[in-house]
C-alpha positions in Angstrom: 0.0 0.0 0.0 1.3 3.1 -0.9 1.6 6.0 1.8 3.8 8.9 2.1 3.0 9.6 5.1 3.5 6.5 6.7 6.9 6.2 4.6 8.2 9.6 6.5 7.5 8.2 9.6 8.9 5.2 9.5 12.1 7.1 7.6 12.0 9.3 10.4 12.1 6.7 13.3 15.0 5.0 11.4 17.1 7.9 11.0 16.7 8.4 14.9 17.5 5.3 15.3 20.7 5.4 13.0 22.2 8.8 14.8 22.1 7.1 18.1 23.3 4.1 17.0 26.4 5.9 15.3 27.5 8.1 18.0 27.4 4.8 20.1 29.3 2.8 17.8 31.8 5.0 17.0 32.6 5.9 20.5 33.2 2.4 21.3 35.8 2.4 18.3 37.7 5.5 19.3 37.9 4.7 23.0 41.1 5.8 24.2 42.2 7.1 21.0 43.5 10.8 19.9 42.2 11.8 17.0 45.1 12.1 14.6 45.3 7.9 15.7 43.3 5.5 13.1 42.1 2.2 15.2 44.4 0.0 13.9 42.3 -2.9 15.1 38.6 -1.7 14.1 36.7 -5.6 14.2 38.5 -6.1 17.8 35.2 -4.5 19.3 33.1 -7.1 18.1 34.4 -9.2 21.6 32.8 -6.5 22.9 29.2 -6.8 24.2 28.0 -3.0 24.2 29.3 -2.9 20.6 26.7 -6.0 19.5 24.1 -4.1 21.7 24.7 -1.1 18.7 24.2 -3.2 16.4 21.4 -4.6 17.0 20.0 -1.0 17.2 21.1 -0.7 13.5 20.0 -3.9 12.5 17.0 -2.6 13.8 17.4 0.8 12.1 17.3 -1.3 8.5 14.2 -3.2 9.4 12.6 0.1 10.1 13.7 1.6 7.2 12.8 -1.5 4.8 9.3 -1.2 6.7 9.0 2.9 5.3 10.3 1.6 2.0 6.9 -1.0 1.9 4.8 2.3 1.8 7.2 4.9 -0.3 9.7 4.9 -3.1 13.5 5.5 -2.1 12.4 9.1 -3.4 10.4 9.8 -0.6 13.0 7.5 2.3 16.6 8.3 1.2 16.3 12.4 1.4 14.6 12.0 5.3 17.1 9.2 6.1 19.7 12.3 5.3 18.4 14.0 8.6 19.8 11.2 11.0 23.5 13.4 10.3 21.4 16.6 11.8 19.9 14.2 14.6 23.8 12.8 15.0 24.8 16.3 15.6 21.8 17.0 18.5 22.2 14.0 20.2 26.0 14.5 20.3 25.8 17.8 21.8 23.1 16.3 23.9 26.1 14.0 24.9 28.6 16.9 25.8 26.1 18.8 27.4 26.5 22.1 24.9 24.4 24.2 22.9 24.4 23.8 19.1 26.1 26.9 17.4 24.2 29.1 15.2 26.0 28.1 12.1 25.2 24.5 13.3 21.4 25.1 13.2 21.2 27.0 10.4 22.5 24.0 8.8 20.5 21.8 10.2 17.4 24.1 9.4 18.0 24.4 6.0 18.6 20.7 5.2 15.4 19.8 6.9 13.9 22.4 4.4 15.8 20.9 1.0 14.1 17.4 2.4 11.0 18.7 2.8 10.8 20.4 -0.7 12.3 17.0 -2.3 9.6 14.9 -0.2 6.5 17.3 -0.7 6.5 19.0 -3.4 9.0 17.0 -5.8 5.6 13.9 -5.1 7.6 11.0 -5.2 6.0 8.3 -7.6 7.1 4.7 -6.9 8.8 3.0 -10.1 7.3 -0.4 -11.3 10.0 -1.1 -14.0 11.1 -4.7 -14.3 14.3 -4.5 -14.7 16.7 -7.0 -16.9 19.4 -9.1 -15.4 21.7 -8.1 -17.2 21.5 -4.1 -16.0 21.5 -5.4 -12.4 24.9 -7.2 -13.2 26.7 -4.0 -15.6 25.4 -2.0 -11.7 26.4 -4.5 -9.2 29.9 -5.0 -11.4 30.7 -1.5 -11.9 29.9 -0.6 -8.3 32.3 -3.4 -6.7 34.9 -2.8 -9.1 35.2 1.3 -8.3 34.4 1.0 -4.3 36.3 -2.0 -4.2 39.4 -0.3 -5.5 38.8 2.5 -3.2 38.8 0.5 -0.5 42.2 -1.4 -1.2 43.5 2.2 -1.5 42.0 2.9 1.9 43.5 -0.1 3.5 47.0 0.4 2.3 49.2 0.6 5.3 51.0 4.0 4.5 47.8 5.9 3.9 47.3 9.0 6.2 43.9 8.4 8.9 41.9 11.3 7.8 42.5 10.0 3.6 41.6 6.4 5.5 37.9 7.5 6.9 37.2 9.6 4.0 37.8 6.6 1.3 36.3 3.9 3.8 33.0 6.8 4.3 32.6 6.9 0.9 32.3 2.9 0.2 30.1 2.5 3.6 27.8 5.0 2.3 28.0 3.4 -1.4 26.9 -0.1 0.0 24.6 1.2 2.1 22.8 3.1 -1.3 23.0 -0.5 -3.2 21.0 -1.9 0.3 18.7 0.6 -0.1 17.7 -0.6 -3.5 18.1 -4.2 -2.8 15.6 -3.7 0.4 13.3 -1.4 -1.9 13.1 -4.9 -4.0 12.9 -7.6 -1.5 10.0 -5.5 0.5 7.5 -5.1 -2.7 8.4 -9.0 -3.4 6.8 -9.5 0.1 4.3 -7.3 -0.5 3.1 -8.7 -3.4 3.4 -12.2 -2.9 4.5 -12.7 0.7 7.7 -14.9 2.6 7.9 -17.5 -0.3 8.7 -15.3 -3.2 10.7 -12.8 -0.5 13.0 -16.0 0.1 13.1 -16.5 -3.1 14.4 -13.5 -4.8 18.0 -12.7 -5.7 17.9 -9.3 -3.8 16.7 -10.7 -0.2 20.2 -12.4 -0.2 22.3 -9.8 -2.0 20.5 -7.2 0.9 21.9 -9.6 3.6 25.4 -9.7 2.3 25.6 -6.0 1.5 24.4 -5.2 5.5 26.9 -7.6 6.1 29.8 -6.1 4.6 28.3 -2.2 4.7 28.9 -3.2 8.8 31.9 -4.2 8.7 33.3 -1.2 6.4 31.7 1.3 8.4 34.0 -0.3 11.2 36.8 0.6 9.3 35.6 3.9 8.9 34.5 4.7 12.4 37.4 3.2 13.6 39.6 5.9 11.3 38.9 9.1 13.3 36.6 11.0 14.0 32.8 10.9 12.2 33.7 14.3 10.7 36.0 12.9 8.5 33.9 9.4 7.5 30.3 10.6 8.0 29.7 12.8 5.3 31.1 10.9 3.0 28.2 8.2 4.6 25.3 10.7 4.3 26.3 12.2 1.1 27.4 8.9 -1.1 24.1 6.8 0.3 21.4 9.0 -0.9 23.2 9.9 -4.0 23.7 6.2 -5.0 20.1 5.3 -3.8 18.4 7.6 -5.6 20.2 7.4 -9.0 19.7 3.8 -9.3 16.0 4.0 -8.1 15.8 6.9 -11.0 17.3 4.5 -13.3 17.4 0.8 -12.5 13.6 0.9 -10.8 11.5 3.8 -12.8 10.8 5.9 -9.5 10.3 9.7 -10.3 9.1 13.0 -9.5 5.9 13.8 -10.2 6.8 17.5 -11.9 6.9 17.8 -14.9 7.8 21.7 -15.2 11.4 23.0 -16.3 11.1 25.2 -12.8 9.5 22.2 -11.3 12.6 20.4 -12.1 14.5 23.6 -11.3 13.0 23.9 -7.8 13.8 19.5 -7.4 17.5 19.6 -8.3 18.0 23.1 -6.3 16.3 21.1 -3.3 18.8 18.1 -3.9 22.5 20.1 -4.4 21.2 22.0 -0.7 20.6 18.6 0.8 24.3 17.8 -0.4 26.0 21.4 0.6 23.8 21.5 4.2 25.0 17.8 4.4 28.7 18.9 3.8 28.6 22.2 6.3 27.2 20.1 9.0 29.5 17.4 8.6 32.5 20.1 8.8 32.0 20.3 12.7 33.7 18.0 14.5 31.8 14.8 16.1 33.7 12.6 18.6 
């Protein structure tokens, strides 16, 4: 059933979940740690009970999130998933009891504005393209071969920390856009025909293996330094990935159909990237 509403909500409630899940995980990864230091030992937490506790909380974050993507197109979840960065922010100075700067709200203020002009008045339409095997595979092959290499550049030994969250940010946030899309898929095969064909389509499994691995490069990444170096490459490179291969691969667009209309959508986007960008800027430990 198709429900924007419902889809912001449950968008909403997993981008809440994600920022407190994040400031979590990552200070379990830089405990003890300055921040010019990368964690040299990032999967070590996992012996680590509080750091399984997180993750349930993302793993619950995703099952949210898959739930608002049963009732709206990635147009509609991926720009309010962007928010969880501003919510990071809050709850971090929540954290370290201090007031969020005025540059810091205005921020925050105007990326909850970009989304809200994306989400209302760009009218999401959900895409019901079938999409050939073949496309999947050119998408899925491209994308492991570029982030892949990224990542071995990442994980070189003689790479400086900051170069090291910003390259592992950008893949985490890349694999996380590809389980975006593989969830989008996997929820409408449940919808439409329940746990049988869910189980049995090829994007249930490829969404398991990409949270799988999106986890454990966003340990990397966390582990790095601090989130102002990995997460905007997270919250910028997700969204941007999701939404291009919903536009493409699954036939979800905008219901404008103006050249201002369009104007007014692609203004709305780039803001959501800058706003994304300034807020990432301040420093998150």
């Amino acid at each position: 059933m198709h429900n924007n509403a419902l889809a912001v909500l449950f968008a909403f409630t997993s981008a809440l979940m994600i920022a407190v899940g994040t400031v979590w995980r990552h200070r379990i990864l830089r405990s003890g740690l300055t921040q010019a230091e990368a964690n040299a030992s990032p999967l070590a937490s996992l012996s680590r009970p509080s750091w399984w506790l997180s993750l349930a909380l993302a793993f619950g974050a995703y099952a949210v999130q898959a739930l608002a993507l049963a009732f709206g197109s990635l147009l509609v979840v991926q720009p309010i998933l962007v928010l969880s960065l501003m919510l990071t922010l809050v709850l971090s100075a929540r954290v370290e009891h201090r007031h969020m700067e005025a540059d810091e709200t205005f921020w925050a203020l105007t990326l909850t504005a970009c989304v809200g002009i994306v989400v209302v008045l760009g009218r999401p339409i959900p895409g019901e393209r079938i999409v050939p095997t073949w496309e999947w595979a050119v998408f899925i092959a491209g994308g492991c071969a570029l982030f892949g290499a990224l990542f071995a550049i990442a994980y070189r030994r003689h790479t400086p920390a900051p170069a090291k969250a910003l390259l592992y940010g950008i893949v985490c946030g890349a694999v996380f856009g590809y389980l975006a899309v593989f969830s989008k898929v996997t929820v409408d095969a449940f919808t439409h025909g329940g746990l049988e064909e869910m189980l049995v389509t090829w994007q249930f499994w490829a969404l398991l293996a990409s949270s799988i691995v999106g986890t454990g490069v966003q340990q990397y990444a966390f582990g790095a330094g601090v989130l102002s170096r990995s997460l905007p490459a997270m919250k910028i490179v997700e969204p941007l990935v999701a939404l291009s291969l919903g536009y493409m691969l699954l036939g979800e667009d905008f219901g404008v159909s103006s050249v201002v209309g369009w104007a007014v959508i692609v203004a709305a986007v780039v803001g959501m990237m800058v706003a994304t960008g300034m807020l990432s800027r301040k420093p998150v430990t």
